[in-house]
N, C-alpha and C positions, 0 to 999 in steps of 0.2 A: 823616307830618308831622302836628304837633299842629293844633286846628281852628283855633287863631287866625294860624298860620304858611300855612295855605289861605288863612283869610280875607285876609291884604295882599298874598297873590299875585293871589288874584282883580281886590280892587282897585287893585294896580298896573296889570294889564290892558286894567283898565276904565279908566282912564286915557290909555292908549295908542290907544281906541280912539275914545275923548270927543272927544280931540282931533285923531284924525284928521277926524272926522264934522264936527268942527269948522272947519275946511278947510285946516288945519296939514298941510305935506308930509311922507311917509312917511319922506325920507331926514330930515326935522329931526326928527322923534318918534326915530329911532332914534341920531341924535347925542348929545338931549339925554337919552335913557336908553338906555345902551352896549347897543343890542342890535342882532343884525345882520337888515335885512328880510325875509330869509327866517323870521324868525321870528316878527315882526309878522302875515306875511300869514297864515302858520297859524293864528296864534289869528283873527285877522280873518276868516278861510273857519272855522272851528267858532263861530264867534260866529252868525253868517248864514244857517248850517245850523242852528244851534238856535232861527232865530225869536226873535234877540237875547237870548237866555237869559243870564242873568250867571252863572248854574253852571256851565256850557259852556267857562269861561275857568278850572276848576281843573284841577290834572294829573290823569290818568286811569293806574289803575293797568298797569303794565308785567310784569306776572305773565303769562308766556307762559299761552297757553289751552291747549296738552299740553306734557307732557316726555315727548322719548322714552326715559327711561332709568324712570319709574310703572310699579311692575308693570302687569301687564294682570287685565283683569277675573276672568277665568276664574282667575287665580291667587289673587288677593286672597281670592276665595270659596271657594279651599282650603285658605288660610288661618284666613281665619275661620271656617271647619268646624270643621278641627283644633281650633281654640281650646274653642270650644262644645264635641268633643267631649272635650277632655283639660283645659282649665281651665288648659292649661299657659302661662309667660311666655311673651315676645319670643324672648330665648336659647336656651331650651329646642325652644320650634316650630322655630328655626331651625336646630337640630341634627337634630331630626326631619324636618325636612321632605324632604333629596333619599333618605329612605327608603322613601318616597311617592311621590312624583315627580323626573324627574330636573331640571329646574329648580331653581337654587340664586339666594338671595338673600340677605341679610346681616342681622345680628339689628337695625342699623336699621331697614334696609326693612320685614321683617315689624313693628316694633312701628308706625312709620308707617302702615300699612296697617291695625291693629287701633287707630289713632286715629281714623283716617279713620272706622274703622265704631263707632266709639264705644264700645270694649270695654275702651279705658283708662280709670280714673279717679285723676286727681292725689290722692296722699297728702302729706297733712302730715309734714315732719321733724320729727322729736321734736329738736330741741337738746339737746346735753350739761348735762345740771345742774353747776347750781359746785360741786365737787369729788367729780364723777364721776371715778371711774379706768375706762381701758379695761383689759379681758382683755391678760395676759402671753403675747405672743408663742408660741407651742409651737414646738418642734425639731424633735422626735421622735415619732414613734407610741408611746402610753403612758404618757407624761407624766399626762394626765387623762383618767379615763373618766366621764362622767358616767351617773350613773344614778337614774331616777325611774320611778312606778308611773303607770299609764294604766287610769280605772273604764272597761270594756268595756259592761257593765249585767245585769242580771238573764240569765242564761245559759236559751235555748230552753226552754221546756216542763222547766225544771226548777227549786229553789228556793234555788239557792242565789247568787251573783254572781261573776261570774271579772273578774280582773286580769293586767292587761300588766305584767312588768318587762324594762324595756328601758334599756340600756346604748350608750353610744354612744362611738366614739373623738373625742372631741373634731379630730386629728390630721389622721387618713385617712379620719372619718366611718361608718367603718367600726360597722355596727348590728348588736346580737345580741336577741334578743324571746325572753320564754318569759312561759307563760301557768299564772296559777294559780287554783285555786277561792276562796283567802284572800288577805288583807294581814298578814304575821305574820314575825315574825322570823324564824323557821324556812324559810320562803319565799324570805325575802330571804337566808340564809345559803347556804340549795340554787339560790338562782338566781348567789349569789358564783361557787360552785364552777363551776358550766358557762360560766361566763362566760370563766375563767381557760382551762378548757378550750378553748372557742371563739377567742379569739383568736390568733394566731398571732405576737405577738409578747410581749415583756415588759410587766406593768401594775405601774405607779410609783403612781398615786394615784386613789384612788376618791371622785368628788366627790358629796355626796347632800344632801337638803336633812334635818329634826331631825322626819320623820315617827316614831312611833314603831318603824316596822317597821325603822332603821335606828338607832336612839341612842335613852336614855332620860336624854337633857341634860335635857328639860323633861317629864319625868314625878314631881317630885321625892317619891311615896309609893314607888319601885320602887328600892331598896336591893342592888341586884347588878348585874353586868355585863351588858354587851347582846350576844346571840351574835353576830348579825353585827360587831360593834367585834371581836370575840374571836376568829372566825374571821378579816377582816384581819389583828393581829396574828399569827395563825398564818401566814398567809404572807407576812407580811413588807411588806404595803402599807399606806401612806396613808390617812387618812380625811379630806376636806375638807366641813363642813357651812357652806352658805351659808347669808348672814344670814337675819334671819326677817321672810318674808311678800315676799321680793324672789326670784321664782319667775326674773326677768329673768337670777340669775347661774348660773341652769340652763339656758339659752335654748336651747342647742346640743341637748338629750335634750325640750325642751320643741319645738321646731320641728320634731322627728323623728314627734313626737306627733301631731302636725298633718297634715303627711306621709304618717302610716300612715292617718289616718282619710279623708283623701283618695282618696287611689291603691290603699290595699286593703278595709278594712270599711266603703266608702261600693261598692263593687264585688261581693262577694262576695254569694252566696244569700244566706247566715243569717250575717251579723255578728257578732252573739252565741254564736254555737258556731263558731268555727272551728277547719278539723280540720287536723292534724298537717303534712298536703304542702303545703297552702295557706299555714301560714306560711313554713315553708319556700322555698316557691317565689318566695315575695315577697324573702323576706330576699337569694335569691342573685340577682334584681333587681334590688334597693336596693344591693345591692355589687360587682355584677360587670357589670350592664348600664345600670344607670340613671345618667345624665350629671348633674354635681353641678354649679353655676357657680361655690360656694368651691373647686372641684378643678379651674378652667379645663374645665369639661364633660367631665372626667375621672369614671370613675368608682372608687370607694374602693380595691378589691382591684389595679388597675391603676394606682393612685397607689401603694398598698404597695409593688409589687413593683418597680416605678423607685426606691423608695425603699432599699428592701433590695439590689436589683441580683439580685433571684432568680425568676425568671421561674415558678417553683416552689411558689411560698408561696398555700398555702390555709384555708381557714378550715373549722372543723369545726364542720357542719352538724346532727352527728348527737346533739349532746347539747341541741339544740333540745327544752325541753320544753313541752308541748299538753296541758293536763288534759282527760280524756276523760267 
């Protein structure tokens, strides 16, 4: 109740009570303001007990003091363990958790629970800008793959810098990673081919943003074809470059990015060199074990294979390349 709808209940009360004090009988107080004596004498016994206090006569909150349905303590702080130690959402703890414990509670309770302990913080919605379009529905796995580079930094005790190229099924989410000592067309042409490798189904279209390791639309001294546009054409795919300087309509291969630096090179010894199993072992994580909440906490290679109906369908791991 707002404070000025306390304030005329207080002094309605106080009203009620004036004139009792005043030697006006309780059954006329309660005629001339439709209430029934039993409710008179209540405020009248907290009025009394408060030492005639006129605050005493507002309503007091009716929020029971437990529920018994509140996690309990002991859970709540293996909650918030979890959280602390994996950084991970509400949904996600809450798929995790009866791995842990058997104890199941539901991805409200767990986020209530990490509000309680102050580990939410409210985000801003961005609004739709006037004539934003959303992303076009996808059908099918391979529709779009999105694909962008990731700077790793200065590679260990050596001089030179390695890069991530990582491709994503926009679809089934489905992630492929290969890692190289350059950014260079040649790279990105030898990373095309393992990619095609790598996935398990057909690719319709390859979406990338107009770095040069991909198009020379805006190199306008560079007079010939770009390999990798030429390799697409050799197998017959798609090339979709997004506008320029709107990283947003790569979000899907840019939130992947995020992702990896989280869960694997915020984790490992030496970030900067990692070697050939360790990416590996991530990637068959991120697709075969780790719960997506765009997949209903499905994870990728298990959304493919409902999808295809082929309990069979794998991904080939082995054209994973690791510059050494």
């Amino acid at each position: 109740m707002s404070g000025e709808g306390q304030y005329r209940q207080i002094w309605l009360r106080l009203q009620w009570i004036r004139e009792h004090e005043g030697g006006r009988p309780v059954a006329q107080i309660c005629r001339r303001y439709p209430i029934r004596p039993k409710t008179f004498y209540k405020w009248w016994k907290r009025y009394l007990e408060s030492g005639r206090d006129p605050k005493s006569l507002a309503d007091r909150s009716r929020r029971p003091c437990r529920s018994p349905r509140r996690a309990s303590k002991a859970f709540s702080r293996r909650v918030v363990r979890l959280r602390e130690d994996t950084g991970y959402g509400p949904a996600r703890l809450w798929f995790y958790l009866p791995q842990r414990w058997k104890k199941r509670s539901s991805p409200n309770g767990v986020y209530r629970i990490l509000k309680r302990a102050g580990l939410i913080k409210a985000h801003r919605k961005n609004k739709k800008k006037f004539g934003q379009k959303y992303a076009a529905l996808l059908k099918a796995p391979g529709e779009k793959v999105q694909v962008d580079v990731k700077y790793l930094g200065k590679a260990a005790g050596k001089s030179f810098r390695l890069y991530q190229y990582t491709a994503i099924d926009c679809f089934s989410k489905l992630q492929f990673v290969s890692i190289y000592p350059d950014i260079s067309p040649q790279a990105s042409v030898d990373f095309l081919r393992r990619l095609l490798d790598f996935f398990p189904f057909h690719i319709q279209t390859i979406q990338t943003d107009h770095g040069v390791e991909f198009t020379y639309t805006f190199s306008p001294y560079i007079h010939k074809n770009h390999p990798f546009e030429q390799a697409l054409q050799t197998y017959g795919l798609q090339q979709t470059l997004i506008p320029i300087a709107t990283p947003r309509y790569n979000g899907t291969v840019e939130r992947v990015h995020r992702t990896i630096q989280e869960e694997f090179y915020r984790i490992i010894p030496n970030p900067t060199r990692p070697t050939s199993s360790q990416v590996v072992n991530f990637l068959r994580y991120y697709n075969e074990a780790r719960p997506h909440s765009a997949l209903q906490m499905k994870n990728p290679l298990k959304h493919l294979k409902n999808f295809f109906q082929n309990p069979k369908l794998q991904p080939n791991y082995s054209v994973t390349y690791v510059w050494k």
